[in-house]
N, CA, C and O of each residue as an XYZ file, in Angstrom:
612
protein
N      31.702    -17.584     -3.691
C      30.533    -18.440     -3.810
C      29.265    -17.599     -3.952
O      28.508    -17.703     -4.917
N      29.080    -16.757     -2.930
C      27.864    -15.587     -3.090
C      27.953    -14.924     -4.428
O      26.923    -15.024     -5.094
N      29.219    -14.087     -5.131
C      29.200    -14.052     -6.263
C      28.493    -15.107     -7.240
O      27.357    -14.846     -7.633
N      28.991    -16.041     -7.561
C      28.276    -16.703     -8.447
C      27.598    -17.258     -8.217
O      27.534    -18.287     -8.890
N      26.820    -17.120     -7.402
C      24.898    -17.471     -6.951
C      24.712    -16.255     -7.763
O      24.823    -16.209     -8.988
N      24.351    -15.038     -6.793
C      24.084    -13.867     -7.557
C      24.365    -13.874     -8.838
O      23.287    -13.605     -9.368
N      25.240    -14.032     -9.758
C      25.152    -14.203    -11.418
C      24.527    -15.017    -12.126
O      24.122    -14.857    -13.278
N      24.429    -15.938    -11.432
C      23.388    -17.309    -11.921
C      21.938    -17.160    -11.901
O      21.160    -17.526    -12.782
N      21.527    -16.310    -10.279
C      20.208    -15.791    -10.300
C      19.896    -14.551    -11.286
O      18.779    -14.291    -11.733
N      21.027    -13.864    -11.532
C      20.673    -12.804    -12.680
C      20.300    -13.376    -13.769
O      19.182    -13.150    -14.233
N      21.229    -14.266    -14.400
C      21.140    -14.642    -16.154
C      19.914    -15.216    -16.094
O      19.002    -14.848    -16.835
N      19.762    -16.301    -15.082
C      18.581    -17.205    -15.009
C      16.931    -15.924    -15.162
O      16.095    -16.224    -16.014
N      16.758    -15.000    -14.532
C      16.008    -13.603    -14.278
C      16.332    -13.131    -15.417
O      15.253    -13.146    -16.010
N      16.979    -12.783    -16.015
C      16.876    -12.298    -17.269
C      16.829    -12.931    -18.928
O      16.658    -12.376    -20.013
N      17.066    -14.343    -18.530
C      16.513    -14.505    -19.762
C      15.141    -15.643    -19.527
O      14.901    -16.490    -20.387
N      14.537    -15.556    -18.608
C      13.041    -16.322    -18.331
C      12.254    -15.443    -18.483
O      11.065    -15.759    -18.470
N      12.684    -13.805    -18.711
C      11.583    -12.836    -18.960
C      10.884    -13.127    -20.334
O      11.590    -13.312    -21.325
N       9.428    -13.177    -20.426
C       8.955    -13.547    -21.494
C       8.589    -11.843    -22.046
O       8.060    -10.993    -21.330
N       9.021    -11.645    -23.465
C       9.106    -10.408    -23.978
C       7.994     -9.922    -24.364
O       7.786     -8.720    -24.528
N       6.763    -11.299    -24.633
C       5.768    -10.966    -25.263
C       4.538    -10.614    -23.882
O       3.319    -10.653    -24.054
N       5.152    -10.317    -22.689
C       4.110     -9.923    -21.725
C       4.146     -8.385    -21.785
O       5.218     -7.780    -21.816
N       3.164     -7.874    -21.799
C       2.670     -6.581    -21.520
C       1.815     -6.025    -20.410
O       1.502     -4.888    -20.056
N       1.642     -6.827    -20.136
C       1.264     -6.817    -17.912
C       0.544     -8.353    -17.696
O      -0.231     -9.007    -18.394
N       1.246     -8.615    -16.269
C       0.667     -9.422    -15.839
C       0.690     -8.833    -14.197
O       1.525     -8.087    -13.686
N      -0.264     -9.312    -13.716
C      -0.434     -8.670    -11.853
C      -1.110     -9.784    -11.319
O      -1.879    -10.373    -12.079
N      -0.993    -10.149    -10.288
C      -2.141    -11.202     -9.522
C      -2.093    -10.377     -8.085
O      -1.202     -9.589     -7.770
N      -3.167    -10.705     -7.339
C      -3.637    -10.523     -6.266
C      -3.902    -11.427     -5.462
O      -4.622    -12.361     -5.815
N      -3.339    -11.347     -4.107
C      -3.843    -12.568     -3.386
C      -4.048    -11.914     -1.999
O      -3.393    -12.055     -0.966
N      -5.102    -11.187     -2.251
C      -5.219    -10.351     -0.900
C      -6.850    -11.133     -0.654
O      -7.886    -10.612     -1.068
N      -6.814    -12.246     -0.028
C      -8.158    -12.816     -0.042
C      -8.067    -13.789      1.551
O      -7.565    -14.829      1.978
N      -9.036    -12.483      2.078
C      -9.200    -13.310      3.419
C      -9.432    -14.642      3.895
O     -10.576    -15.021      3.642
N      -8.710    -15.489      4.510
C      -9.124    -16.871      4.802
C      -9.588    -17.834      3.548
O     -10.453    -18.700      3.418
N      -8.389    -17.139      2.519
C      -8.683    -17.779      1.321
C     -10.788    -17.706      0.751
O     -11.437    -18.498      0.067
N     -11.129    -16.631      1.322
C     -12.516    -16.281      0.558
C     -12.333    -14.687     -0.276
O     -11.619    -13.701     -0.094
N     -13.471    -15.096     -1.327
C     -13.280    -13.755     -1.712
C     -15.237    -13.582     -2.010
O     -16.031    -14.177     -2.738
N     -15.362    -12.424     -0.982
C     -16.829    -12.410     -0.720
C     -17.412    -11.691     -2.177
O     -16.892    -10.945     -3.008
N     -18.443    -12.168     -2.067
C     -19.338    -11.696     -3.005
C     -19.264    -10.380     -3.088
O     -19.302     -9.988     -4.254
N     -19.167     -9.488     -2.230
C     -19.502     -8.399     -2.260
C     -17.785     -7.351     -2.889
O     -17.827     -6.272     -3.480
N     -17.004     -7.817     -2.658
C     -15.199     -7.580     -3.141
C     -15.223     -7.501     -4.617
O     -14.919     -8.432     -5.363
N     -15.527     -6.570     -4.908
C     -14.795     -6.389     -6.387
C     -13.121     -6.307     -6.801
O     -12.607     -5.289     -6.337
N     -12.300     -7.059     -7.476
C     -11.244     -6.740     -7.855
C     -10.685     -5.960     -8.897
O     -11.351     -6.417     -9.826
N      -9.978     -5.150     -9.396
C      -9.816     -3.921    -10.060
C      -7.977     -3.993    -10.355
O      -7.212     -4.291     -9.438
N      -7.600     -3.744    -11.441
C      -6.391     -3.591    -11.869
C      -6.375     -2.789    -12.999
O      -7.010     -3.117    -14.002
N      -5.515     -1.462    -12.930
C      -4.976     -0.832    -13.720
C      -3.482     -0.652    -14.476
O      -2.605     -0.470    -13.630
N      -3.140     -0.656    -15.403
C      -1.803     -0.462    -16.142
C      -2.014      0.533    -17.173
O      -3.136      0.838    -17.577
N      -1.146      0.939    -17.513
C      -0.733      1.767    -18.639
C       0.047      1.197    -20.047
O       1.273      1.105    -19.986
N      -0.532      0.874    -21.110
C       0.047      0.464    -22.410
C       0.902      1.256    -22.967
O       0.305      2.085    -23.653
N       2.547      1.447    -23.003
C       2.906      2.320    -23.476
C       3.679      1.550    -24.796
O       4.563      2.011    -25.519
N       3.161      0.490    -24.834
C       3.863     -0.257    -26.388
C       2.639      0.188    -27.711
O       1.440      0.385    -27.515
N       3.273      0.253    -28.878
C       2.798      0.608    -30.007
C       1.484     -0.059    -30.151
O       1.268     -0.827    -29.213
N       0.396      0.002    -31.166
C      -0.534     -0.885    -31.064
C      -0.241     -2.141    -31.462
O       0.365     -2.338    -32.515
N      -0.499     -2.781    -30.944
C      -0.216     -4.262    -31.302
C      -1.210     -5.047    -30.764
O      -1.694     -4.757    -29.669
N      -1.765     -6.496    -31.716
C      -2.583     -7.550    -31.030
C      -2.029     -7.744    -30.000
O      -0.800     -7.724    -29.928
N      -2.796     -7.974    -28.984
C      -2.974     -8.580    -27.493
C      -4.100     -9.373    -27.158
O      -5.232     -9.245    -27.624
N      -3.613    -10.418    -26.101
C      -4.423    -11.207    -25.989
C      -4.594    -10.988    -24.096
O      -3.641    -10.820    -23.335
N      -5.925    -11.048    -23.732
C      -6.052    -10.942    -22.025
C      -6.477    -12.044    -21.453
O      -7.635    -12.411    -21.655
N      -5.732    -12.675    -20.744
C      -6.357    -13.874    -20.015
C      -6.371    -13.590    -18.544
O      -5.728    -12.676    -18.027
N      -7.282    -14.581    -17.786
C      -7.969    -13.978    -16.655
C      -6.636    -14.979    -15.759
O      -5.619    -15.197    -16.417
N      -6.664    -15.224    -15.125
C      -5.704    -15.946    -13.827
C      -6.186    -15.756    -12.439
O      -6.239    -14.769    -11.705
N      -6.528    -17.019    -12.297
C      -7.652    -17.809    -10.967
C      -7.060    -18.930    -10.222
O      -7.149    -20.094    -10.612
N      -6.339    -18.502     -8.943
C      -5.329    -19.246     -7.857
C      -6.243    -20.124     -7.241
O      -7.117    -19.467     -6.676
N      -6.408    -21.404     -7.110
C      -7.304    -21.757     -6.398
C      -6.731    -23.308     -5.436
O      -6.078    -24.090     -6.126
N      -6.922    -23.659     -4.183
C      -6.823    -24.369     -4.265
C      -7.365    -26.118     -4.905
O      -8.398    -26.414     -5.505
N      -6.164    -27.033     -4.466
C      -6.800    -28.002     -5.646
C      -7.736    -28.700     -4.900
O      -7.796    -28.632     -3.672
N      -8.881    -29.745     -5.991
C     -10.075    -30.352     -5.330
C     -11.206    -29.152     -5.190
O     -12.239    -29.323     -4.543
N     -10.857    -27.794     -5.941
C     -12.056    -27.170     -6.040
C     -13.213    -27.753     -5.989
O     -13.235    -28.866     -6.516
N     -14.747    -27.161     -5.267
C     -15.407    -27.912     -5.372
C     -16.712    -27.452     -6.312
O     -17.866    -27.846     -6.146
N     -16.309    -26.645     -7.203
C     -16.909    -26.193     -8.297
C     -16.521    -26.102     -9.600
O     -15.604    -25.380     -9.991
N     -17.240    -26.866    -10.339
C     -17.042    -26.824    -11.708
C     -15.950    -25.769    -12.629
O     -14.859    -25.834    -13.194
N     -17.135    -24.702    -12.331
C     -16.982    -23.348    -13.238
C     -17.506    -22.523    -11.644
O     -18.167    -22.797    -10.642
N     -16.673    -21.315    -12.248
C     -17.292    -19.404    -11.437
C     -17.737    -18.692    -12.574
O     -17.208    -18.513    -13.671
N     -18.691    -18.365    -12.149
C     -19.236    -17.051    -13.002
C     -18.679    -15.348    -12.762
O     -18.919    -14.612    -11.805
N     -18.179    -15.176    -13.523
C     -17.721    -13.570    -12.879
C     -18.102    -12.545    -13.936
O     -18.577    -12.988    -14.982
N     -17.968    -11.360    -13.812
C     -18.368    -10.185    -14.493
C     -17.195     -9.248    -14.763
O     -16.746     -8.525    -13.873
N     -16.679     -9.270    -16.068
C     -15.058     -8.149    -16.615
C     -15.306     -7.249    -16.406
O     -16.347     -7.575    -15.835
N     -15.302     -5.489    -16.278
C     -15.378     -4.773    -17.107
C     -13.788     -4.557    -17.632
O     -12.803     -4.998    -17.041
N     -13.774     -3.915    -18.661
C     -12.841     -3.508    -19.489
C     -12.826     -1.984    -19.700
O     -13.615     -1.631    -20.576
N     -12.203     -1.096    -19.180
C     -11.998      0.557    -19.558
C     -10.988      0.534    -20.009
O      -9.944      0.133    -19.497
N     -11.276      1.243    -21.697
C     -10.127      1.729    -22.190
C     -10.032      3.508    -22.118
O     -10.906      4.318    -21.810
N      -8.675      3.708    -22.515
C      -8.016      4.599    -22.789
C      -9.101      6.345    -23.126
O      -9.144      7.481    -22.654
N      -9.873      5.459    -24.331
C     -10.787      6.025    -24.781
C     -11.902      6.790    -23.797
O     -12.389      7.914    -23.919
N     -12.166      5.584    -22.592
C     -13.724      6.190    -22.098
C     -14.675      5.520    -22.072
O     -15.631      5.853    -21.371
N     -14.699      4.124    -22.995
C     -15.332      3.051    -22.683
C     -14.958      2.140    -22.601
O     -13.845      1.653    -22.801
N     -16.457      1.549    -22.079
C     -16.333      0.371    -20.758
C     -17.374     -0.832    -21.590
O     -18.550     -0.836    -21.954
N     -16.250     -1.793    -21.650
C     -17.057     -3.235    -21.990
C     -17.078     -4.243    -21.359
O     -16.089     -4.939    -21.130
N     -18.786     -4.572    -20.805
C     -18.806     -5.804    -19.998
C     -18.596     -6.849    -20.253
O     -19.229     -6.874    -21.308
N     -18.163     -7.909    -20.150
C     -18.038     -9.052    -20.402
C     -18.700    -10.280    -19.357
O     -18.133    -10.400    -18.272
N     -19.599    -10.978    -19.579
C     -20.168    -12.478    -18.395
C     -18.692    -13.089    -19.202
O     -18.330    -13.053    -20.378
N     -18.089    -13.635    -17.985
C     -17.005    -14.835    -17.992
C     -17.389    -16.263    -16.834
O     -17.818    -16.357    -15.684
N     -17.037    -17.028    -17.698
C     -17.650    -18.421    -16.843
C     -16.360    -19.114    -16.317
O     -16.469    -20.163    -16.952
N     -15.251    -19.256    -15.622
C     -14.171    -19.466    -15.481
C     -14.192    -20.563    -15.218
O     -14.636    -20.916    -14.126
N     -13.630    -21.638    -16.307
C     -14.101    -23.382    -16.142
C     -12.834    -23.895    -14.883
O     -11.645    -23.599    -15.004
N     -13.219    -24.445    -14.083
C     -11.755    -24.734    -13.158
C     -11.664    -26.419    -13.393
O     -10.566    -26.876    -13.712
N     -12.626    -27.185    -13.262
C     -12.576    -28.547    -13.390
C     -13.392    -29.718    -14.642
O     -14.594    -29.818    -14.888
N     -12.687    -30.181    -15.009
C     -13.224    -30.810    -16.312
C     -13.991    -31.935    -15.767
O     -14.080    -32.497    -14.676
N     -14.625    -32.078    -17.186
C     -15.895    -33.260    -17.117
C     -15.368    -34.221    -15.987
O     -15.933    -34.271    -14.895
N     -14.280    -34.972    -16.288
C     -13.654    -35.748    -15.376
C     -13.650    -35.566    -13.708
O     -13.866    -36.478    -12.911
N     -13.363    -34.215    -13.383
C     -13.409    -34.072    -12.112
C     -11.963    -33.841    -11.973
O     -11.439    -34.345    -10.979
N     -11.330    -33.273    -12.662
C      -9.771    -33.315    -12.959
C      -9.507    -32.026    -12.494
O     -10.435    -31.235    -12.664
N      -8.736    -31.693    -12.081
C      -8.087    -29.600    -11.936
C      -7.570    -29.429    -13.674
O      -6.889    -30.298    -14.219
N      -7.954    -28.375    -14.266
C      -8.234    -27.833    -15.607
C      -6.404    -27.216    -15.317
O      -5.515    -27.694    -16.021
N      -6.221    -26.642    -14.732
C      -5.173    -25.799    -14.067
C      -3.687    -26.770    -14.204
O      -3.479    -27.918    -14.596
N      -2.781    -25.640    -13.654
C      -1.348    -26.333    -13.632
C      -1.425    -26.414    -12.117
O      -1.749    -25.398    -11.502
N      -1.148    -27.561    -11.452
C      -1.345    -27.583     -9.864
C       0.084    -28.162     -9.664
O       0.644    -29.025    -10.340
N       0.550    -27.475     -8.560
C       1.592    -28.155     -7.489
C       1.253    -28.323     -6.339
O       0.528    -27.494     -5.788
N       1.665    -29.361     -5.741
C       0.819    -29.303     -3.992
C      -0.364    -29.257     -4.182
O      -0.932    -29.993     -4.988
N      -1.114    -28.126     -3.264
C      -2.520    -27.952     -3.271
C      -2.898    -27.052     -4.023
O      -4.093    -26.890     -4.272
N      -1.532    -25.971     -4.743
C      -2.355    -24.915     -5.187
C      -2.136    -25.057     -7.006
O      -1.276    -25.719     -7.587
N      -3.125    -24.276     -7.559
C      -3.802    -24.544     -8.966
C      -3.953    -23.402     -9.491
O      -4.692    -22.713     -8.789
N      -3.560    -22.829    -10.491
C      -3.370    -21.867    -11.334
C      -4.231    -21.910    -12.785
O      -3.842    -22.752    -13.594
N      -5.152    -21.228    -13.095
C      -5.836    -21.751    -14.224
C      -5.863    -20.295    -14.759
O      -6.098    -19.335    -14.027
N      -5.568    -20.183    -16.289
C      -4.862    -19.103    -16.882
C      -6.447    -19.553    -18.052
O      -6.764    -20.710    -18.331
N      -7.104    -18.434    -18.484
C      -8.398    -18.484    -19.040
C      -8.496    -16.759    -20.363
O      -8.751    -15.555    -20.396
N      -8.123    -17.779    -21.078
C      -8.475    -16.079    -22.375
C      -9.680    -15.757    -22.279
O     -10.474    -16.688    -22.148
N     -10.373    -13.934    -22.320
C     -11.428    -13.472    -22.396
C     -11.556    -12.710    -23.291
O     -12.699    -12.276    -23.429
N     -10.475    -12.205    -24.287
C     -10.804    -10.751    -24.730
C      -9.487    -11.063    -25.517
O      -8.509    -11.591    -24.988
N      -9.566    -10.610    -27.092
C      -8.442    -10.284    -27.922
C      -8.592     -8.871    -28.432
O      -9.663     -8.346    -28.735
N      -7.394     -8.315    -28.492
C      -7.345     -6.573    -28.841
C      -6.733     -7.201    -30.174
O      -5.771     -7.965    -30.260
N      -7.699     -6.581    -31.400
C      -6.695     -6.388    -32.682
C      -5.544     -5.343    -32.371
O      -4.353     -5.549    -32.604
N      -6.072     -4.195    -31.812
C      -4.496     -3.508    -31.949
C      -4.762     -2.322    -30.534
O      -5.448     -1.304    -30.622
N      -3.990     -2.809    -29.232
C      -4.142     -2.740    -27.824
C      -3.659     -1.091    -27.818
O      -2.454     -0.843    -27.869
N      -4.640     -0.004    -27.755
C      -4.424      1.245    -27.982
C      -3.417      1.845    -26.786
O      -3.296      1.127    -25.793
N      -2.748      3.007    -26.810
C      -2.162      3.159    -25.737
C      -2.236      3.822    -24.904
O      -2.325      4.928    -25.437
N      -2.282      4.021    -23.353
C      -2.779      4.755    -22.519
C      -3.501      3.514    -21.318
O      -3.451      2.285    -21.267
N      -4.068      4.435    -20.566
C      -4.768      3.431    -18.894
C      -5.643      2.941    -19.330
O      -6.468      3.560    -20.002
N      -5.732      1.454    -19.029
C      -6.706      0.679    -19.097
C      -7.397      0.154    -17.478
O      -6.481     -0.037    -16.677
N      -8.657     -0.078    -16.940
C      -8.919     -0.675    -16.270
C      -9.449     -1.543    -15.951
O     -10.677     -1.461    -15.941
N      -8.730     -2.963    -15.477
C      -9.720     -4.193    -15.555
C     -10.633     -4.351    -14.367
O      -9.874     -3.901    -13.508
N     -11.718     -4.672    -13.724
C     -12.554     -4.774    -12.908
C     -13.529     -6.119    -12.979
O     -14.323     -6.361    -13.888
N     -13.321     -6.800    -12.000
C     -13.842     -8.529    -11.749
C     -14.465     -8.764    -10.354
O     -14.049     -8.855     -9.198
N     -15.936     -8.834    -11.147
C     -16.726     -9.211     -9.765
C     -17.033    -10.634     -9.676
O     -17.295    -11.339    -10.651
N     -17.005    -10.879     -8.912
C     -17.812    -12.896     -8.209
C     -19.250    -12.499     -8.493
O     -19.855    -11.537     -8.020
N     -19.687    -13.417     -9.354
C     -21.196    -13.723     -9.568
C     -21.474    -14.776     -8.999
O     -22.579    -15.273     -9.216
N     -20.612    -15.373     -8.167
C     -21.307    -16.771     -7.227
C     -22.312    -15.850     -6.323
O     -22.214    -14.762     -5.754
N     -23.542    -17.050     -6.514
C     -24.579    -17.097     -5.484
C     -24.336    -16.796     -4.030
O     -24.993    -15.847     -3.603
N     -23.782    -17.212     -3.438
C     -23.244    -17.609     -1.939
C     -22.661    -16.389     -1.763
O     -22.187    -15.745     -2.699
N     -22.665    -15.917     -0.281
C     -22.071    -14.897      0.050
C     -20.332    -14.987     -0.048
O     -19.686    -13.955      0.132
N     -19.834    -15.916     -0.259
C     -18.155    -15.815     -0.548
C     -18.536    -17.046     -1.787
O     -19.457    -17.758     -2.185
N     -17.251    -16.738     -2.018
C     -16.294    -18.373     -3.059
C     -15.019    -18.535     -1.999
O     -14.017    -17.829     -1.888
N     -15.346    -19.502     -1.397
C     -14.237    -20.451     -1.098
C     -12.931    -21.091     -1.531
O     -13.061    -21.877     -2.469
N     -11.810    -20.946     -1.100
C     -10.902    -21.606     -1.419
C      -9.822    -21.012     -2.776
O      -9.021    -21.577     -3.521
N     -10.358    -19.412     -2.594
C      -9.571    -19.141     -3.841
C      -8.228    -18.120     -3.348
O      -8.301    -17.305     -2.427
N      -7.110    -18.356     -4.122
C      -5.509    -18.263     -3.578
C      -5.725    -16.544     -4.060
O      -5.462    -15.685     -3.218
N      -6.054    -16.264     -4.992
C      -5.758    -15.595     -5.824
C      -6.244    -15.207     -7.428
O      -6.208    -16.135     -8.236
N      -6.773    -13.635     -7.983
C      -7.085    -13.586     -8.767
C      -6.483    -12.760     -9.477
O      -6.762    -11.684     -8.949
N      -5.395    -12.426    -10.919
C      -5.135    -12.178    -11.813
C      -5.082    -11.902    -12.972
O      -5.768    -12.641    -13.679
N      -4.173    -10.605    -13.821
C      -4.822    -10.876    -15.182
C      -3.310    -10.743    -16.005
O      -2.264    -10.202    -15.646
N      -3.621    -11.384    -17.107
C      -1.895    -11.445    -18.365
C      -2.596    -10.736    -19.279
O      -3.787    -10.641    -19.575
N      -1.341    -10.148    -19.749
C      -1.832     -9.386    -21.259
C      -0.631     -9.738    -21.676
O       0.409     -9.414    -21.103
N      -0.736    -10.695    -23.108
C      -0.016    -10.522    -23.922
C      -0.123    -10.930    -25.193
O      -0.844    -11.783    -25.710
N       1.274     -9.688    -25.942
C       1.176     -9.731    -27.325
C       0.884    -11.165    -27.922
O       1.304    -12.218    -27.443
N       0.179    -11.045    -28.925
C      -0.188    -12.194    -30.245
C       1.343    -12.556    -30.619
O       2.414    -11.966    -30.758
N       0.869    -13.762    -30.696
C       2.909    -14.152    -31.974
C       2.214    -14.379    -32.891
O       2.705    -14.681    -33.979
């Protein structure tokens, strides 16, 4: 019986891998579900696939019933090269409606947000870096912040 659990959890694990990811990481190291103003978040990887379009989207855990619209945050982007491009990102979480923008189960809400397309994603260390531009000394209520990179189809 343990045998074929274990084979079932393999095949199932190996073919849900999506081929066209080239990093994805999240973080959920956020005290009492705050992440203070002052916490910068930072993620590094290494591109060792050929150049190829890529697409980067941001990934923002939050719980649901957020009570803010949109977050304002600040990218940087270091490439390989040596430079660094800022980006203002406005991370929409709830629509006109008052709806969660996000895929939610339970309480928690996942909202997956493109910022940045690479015509052709050079190879070597990249570093992503995301600050909270909320006003307030924290943002409340957030699970978790993340980033996907992946190839164009």
């Amino acid at each position: 019986m343990k045998a074929k659990f274990f084979l079932f959890a393999l095949v199932f694990v190996l073919t849900s891998c999506n081929k066209n990811i080239v990093h994805d990481e999240f973080n959920r190291d956020f005290t009492d579900n705050r992440w203070e103003s002052k916490d910068v978040i930072s993620f590094e990887f290494e591109n060792k696939q050929p150049k190829e379009a890529c697409e980067l989207k941001l990934h923002f855990g939050h719980i649901s019933g957020f009570q803010f619209k949109e977050v304002p945050l600040e990218v940087e982007i270091s490439t390989p090269a040596g430079k660094t491009e800022t980006l203002p990102v406005v991370m929409k979480l709830i629509d006109e409606s008052g709806k969660d923008i996000g895929d939610c189960t339970g309480y928690v809400c996942d909202v997956f947000q493109s910022i940045k397309t690479f015509e052709k994603l050079e190879k070597g260390k990249y570093t992503i870096t995301i600050k909270n531009k909320f006003e307030g000394p924290y943002l409340p209520n957030v699970l978790g912040l993340g980033i996907l990179l992946e190839k164009q189809k």
